[in-house]
DRENTISE-199239 format. One line per field, with one value per atom (N, C-alpha, C): atom name; residue number from 1; residue in one letter; x negated, y, z negated. Coordinates in steps of 0.1 Angstrom, whole numbers, plus 5000, padded with zeros to 4 digits. Each point is the difference from the previous one (the first is absolute). Example, Ala and Ser with C-alpha at 12.3 -4.5 7.8 and 13.67 -1.06 7.14 Angstrom:
// residues 2
name = N CA C N CA C
resi = 1 1 1 2 2 2
resn = A A A S S S
u = 4868 5009 4991 5004 4991 5008
v = 4943 5012 5012 5011 5011 5011
w = 4922 5000 5000 5007 5000 4992
//
This chain:
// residues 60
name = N CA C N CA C N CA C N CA C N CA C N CA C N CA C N CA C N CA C N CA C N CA C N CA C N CA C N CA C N CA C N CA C N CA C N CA C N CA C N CA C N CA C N CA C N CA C N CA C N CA C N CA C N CA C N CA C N CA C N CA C N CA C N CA C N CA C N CA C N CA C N CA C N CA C N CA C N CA C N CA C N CA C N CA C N CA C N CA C N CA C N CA C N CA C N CA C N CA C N CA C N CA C N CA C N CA C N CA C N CA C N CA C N CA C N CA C N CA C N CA C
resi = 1 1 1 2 2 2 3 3 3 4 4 4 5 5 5 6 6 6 7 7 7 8 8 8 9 9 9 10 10 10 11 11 11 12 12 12 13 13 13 14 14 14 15 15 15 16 16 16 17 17 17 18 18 18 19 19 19 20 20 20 21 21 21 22 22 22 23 23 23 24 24 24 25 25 25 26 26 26 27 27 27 28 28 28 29 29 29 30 30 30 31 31 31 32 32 32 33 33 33 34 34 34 35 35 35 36 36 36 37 37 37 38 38 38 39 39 39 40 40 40 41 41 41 42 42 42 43 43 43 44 44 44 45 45 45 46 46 46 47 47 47 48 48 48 49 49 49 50 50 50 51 51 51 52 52 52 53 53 53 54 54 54 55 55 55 56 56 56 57 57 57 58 58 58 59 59 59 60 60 60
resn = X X X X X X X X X X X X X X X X X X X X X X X X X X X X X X X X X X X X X X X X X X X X X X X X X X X X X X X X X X X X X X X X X X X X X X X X X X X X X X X X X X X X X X X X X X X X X X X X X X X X X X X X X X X X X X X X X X X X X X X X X X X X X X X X X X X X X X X X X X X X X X X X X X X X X X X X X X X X X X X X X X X X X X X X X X X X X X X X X X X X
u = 8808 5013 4997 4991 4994 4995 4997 4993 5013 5009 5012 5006 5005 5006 4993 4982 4999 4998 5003 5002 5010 5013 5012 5002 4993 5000 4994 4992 4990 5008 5007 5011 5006 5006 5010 4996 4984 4995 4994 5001 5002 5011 5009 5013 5006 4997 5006 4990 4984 4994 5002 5005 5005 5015 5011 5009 4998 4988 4995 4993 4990 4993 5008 5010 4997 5013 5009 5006 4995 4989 4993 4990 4997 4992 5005 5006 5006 5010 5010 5013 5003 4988 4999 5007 5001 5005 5013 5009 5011 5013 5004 5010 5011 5003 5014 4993 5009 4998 5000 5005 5006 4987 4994 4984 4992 5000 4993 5010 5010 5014 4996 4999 4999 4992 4990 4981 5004 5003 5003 5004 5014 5009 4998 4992 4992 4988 4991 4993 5001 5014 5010 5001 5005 5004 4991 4990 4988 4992 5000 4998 5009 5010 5010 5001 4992 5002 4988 4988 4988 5003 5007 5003 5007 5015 5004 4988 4995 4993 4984 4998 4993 5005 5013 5009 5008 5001 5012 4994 4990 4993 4993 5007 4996 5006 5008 5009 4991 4996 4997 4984
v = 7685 5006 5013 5006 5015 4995 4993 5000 4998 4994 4995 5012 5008 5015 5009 5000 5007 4996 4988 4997 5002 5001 4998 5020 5002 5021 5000 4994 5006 4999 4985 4999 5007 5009 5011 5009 5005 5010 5003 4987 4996 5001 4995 5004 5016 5005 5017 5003 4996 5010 4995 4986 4996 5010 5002 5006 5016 5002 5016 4996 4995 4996 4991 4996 4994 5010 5004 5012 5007 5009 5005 4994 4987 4995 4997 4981 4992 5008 5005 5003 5015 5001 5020 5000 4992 4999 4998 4990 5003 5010 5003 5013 4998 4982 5004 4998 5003 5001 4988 4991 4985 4991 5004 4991 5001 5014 5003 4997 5003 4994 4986 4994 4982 4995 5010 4989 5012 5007 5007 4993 4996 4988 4989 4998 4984 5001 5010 4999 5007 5005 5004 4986 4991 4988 4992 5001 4992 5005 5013 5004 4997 4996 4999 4988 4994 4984 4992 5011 5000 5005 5009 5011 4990 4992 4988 4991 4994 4991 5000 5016 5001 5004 4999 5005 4995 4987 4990 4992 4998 4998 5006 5017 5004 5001 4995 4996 4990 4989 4986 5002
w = 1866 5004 5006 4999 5000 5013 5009 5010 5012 4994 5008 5003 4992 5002 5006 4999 5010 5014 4999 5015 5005 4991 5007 5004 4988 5001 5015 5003 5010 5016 4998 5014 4997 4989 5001 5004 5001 5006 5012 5009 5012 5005 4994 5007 5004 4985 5001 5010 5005 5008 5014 4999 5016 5001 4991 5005 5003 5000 5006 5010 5002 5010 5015 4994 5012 5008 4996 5011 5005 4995 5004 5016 4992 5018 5005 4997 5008 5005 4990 5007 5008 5005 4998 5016 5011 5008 5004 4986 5001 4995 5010 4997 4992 4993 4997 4981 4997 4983 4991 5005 4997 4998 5008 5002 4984 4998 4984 4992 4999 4992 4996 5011 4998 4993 5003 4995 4984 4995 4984 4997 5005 4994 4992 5012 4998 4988 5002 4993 4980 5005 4983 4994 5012 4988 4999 5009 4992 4989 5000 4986 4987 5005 4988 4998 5007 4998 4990 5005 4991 4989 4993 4994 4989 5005 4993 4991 5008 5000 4988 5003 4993 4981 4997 4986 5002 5005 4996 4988 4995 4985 4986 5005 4992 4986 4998 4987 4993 5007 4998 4989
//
């Protein structure tokens, strides 16, 4: 079980460093604000989807 959580910790720590990293590169050319808006967005609820997923058994 201990190997599963850190796997699932470790995409969470990809994610938080893609949502610094990548405005910074990819997006560093676009001017409107919406662009980084979108890809945070996106990548909030996939953390929250892992986040679910990983303590929807912890009762059990």
């Amino acid at each position: 079980m201990k190997t599963n959580e850190l796997k699932w910790a470790l995409l969470i720590l990809v994610i938080i460093l893609l949502a610094y990293i990548l405005p910074y590169t990819l997006f560093t050319n676009i001017a409107k604000w919406y662009g980084s808006f979108l890809v945070w967005s996106v990548l909030a609820i996939i953390t929250i989807i892992i986040n679910y997923l990983l303590t929807k058994n912890w009762g059990k």
